[in-house]
C-alpha positions in Angstrom: 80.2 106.1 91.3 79.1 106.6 87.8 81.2 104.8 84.5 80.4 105.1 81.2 82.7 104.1 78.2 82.8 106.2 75.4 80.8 105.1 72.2 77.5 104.6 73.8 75.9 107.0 72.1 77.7 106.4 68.8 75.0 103.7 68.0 72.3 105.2 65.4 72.4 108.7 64.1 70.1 111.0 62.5 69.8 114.8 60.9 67.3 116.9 62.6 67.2 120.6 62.7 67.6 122.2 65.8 66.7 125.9 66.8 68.4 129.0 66.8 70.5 130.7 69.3 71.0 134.2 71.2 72.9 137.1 69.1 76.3 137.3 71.0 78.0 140.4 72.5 81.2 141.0 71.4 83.7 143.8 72.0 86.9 144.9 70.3 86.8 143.4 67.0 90.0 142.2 66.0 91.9 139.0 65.0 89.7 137.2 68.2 86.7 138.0 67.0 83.9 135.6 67.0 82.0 136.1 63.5 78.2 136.5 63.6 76.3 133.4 64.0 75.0 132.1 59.9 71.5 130.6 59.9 70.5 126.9 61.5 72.2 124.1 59.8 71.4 120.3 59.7 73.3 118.5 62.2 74.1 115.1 63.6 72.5 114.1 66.9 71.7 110.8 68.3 69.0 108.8 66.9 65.3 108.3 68.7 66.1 105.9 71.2 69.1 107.7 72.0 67.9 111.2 71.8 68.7 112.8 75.6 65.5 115.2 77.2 67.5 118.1 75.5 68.6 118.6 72.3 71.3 121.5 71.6 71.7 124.4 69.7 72.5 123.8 66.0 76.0 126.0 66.7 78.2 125.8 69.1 78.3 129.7 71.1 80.8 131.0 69.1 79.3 130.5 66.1 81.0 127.4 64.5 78.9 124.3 63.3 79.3 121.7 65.6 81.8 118.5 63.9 83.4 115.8 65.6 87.2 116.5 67.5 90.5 114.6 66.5 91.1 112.3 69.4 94.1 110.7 70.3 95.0 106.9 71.5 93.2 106.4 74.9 95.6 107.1 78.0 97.9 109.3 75.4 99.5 111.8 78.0 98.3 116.2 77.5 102.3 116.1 76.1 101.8 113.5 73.2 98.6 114.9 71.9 99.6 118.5 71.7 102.3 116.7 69.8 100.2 114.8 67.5 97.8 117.5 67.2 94.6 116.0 69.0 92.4 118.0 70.8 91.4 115.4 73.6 91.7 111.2 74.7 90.1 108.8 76.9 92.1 109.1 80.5 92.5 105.1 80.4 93.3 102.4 77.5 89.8 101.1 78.4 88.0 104.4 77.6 86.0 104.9 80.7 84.7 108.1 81.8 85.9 110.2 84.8 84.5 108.8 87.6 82.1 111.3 89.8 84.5 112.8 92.3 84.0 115.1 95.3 86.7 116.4 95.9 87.3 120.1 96.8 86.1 123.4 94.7 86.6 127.0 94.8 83.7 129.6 94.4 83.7 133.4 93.5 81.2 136.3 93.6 81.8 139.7 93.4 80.7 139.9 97.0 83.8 137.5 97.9 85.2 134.3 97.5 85.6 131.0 99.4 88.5 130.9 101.2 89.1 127.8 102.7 86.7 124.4 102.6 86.8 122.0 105.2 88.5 118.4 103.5 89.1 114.7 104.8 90.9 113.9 101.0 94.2 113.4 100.8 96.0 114.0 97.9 97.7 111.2 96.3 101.3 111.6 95.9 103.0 112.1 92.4 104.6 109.0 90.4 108.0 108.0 91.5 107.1 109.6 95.4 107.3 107.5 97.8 106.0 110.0 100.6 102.6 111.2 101.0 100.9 113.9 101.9 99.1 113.8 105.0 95.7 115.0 105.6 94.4 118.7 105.1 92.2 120.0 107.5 91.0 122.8 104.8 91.4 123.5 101.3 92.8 127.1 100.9 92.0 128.6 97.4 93.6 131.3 95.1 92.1 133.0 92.7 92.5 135.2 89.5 89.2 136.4 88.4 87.4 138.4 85.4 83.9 138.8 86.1 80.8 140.9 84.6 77.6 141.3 86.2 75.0 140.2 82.9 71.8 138.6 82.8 72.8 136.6 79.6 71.7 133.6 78.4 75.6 131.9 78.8 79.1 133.0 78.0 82.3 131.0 76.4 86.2 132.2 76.3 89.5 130.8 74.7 91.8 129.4 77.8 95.2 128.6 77.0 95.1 124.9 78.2 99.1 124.5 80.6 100.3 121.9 82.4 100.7 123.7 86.0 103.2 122.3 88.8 101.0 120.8 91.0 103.0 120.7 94.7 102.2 116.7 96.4 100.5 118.0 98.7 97.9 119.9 96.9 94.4 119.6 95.9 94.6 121.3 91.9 95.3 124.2 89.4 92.8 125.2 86.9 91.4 127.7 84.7 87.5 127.5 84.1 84.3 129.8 82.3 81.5 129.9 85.1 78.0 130.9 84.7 76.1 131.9 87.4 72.7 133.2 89.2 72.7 134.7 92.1 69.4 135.9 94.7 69.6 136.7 97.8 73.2 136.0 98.3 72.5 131.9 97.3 74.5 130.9 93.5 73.4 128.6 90.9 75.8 127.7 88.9 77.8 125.8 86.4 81.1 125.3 85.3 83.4 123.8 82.7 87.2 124.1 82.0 90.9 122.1 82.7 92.5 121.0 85.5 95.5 119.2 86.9 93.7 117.4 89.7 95.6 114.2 91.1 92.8 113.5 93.1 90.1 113.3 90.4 92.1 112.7 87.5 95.1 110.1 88.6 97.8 112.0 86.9 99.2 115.6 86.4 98.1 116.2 82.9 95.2 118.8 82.4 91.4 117.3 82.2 88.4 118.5 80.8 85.9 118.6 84.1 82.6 119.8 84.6 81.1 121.2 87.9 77.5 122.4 89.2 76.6 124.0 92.7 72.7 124.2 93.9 71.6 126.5 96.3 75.0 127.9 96.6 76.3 123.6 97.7 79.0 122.3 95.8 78.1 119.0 93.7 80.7 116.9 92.2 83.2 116.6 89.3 82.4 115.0 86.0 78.7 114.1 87.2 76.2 115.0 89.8 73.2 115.3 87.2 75.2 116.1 84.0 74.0 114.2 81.1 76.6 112.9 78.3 76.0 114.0 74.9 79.2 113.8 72.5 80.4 110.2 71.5 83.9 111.8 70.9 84.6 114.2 74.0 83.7 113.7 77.9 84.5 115.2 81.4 87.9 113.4 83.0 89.3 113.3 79.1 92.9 114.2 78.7 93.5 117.6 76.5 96.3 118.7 74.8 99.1 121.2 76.7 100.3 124.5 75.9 97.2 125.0 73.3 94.2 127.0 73.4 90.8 126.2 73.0 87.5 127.8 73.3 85.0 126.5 76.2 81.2 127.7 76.2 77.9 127.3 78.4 74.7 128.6 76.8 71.1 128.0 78.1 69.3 126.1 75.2 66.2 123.6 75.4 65.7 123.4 79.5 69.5 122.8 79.9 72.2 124.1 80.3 74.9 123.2 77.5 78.4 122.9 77.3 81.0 123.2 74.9 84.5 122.3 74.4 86.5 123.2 71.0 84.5 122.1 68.3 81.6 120.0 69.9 78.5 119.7 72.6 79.9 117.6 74.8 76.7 117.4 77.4 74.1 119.2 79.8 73.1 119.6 83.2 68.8 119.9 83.1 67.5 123.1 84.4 65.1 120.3 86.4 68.7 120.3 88.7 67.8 123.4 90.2 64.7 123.8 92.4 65.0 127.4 91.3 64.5 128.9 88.2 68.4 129.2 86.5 67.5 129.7 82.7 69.9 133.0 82.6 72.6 134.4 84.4 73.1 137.2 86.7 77.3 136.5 86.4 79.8 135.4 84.5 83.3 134.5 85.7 86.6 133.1 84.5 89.0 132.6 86.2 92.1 130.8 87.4 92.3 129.1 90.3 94.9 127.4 93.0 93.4 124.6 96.1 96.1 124.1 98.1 96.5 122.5 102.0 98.6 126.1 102.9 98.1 129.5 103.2 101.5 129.4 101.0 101.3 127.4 98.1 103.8 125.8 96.1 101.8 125.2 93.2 101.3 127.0 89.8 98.6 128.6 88.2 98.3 129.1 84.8 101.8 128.5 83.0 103.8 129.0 86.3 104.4 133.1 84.7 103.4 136.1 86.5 100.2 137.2 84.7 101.8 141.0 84.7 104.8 139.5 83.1 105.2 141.2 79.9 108.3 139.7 78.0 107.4 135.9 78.3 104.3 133.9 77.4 102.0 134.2 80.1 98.6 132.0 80.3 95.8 133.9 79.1 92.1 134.1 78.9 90.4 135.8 75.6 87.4 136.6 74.0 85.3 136.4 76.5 82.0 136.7 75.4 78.1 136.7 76.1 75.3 135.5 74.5 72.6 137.8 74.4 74.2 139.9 76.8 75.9 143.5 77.2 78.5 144.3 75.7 81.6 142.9 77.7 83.2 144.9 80.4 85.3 142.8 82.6 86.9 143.3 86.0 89.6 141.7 87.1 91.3 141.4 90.9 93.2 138.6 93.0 92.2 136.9 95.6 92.8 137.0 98.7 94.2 140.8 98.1 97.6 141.3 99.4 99.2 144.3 100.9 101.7 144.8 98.5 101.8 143.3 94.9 105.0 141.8 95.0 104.0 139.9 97.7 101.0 138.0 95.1 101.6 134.5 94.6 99.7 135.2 91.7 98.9 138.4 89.3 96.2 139.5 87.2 96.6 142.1 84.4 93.8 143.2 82.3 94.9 143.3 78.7 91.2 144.6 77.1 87.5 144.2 78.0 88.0 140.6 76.9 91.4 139.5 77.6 93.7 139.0 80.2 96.7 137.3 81.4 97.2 135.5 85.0 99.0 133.0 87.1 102.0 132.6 88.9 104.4 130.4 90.8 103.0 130.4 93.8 106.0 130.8 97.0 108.4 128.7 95.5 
């Protein structure tokens, strides 16, 4: 397992310029619109003998010059920085980092999705219960997905950030932006959003998490090859509920880059793949339920019926790619059901960009 406390790469900083990025494709220009990117700009990065293999674009995908987050006390809960205003903590008064975790993850292509994954973790029980679950022999996954077939050089979308139920005997609830390759039926891919993940996380709060598969294998949470950049914001931090904020990938410098709000935060190296994955053939967001029954207690999103149109509903916007098409999303549930009222969770498409989702669940 790998531990790292924040602030190792707050020693030594210097200005260098760094390189220009992809024009973005946008689509129905309105109040979410993501301005044109200006020219490069100076910006901080670690000094030499910190400098990582790759260095990242001097904006961040949506345009916006990279500067430091507000971050709360370390161990603050997703309730107390949404209160302060904060846009991320430390999980633990110590400041660690996330361990590595393999714990179970859902996968999507427009082919189909991964049903169920064979599992020997047990999820721990909430706080305050004295049962616990007992062992899963599969984790069963829900989805509601938005997906474009693009060769693009990455993609980034504003996710309302919710604190899910997640049932005691589930795996986790989460909303992600996926980027992905895929030939011959095998997917390269990476991943970055929230969850509410007992197993990886400790708690019920939403995390920041980071994910990579290889040759169409899962790898693990919060590692597995990805390289720390940002001295402020890692994978396994805490993040504020019932907020939005955007989350990008973008190719740049032999790595894969990802963003969260208004920083880098790391990379996975393209030297991770035995393949060449320096663009994508995909791009999904989604929202997505692993639960130990075909019937699942837990929410997605904010718990609302994505097709439920007098209450706030959790929502995914702007979805954008970087030198890519313009966007054209489509959206389903999975697995399909019969009839509609029997979803767990609903999908409606609101544009070519936006669209709301989630649900209770069966309970």
């Amino acid at each position: 397992m790998l531990k790292s406390r924040r602030g190792l790469l707050a020693a030594g900083i210097s200005a260098v310029v760094i390189g220009t990025i992809g024009v973005v494709s946008t689509l129905n220009a309105g109040a979410e619109e993501i301005p044109e990117s200006p020219s490069p700009a100076v910006v901080a990065v670690p000094a030499e003998e910190a400098v990582p293999e790759s260095t990242p674009p001097a904006r961040l995908p949506w345009g916006q010059e990279p500067e430091a987050i507000e971050v709360g006390r370390d161990g603050a809960s997703s309730g107390a920085l949404k209160a302060s205003g904060f846009d991320a903590a430390a999980p633990t008064t110590t400041g660690d980092q996330a361990e590595e975790t393999y714990a179970p993850k859902g996968f999507s292509t427009p082919e189909g999705v991964l049903e169920s994954q064979p599992t020997d973790v047990v999820p721990p029980a909430p706080p305050g219960v004295t049962t616990k679950s007992a062992p899963a022999a599969k984790a069963i996954f829900h989805y509601n997905v938005a997906s474009q077939g693009a060769v693009t050089q990455g993609a980034y979308a504003n996710l309302t950030i919710n604190k899910p139920t997640l049932a005691e005997e589930d795996y986790h609830t989460l909303a992600e932006v996926a980027v992905q390759s895929i030939t011959d039926g095998v997917s390269q891919t990476v991943e970055v959003g929230w969850t509410v993940d007992r197993v990886v996380n400790g708690d019920a709060d939403p995390h920041l998490f980071v994910f990579s598969w290889v040759d169409g294998k899962p790898r693990c949470y919060n590692g597995c090859g990805f390289v720390q950049y940002s001295p402020n914001v890692r994978p396994g931090d805490t993040l504020p509920m019932d907020t939005t904020k955007r989350f990008g990938i973008e190719f740049h410098d032999e790595a894969w880059w990802v963003a969260y709000d208004s920083e880098w935060i790391g990379y996975f190296p393209a030297k991770e793949w035995t393949v060449d994955f320096s663009k994508t053939t995909l791009v999904q967001v989604f929202g997505e339920v692993a639960s130990a029954t075909a019937k699942p207690c837990t929410d997605m999103g904010n718990g609302q019926f994505g097709t439920k149109s007098d209450g706030p509903t959790a929502r995914i916007g702007s979805i954008s790619l970087i030198s890519g098409p313009a966007v054209d999303t489509y959206i389903r549930s999975e697995p399909a059901y019969a009839k509609p009222a029997d979803e767990p969770y609903r999908v409606e498409k609101l544009s070519a960009r936006t669209f709301r989702y989630g649900g209770p669940g069966f309970c």
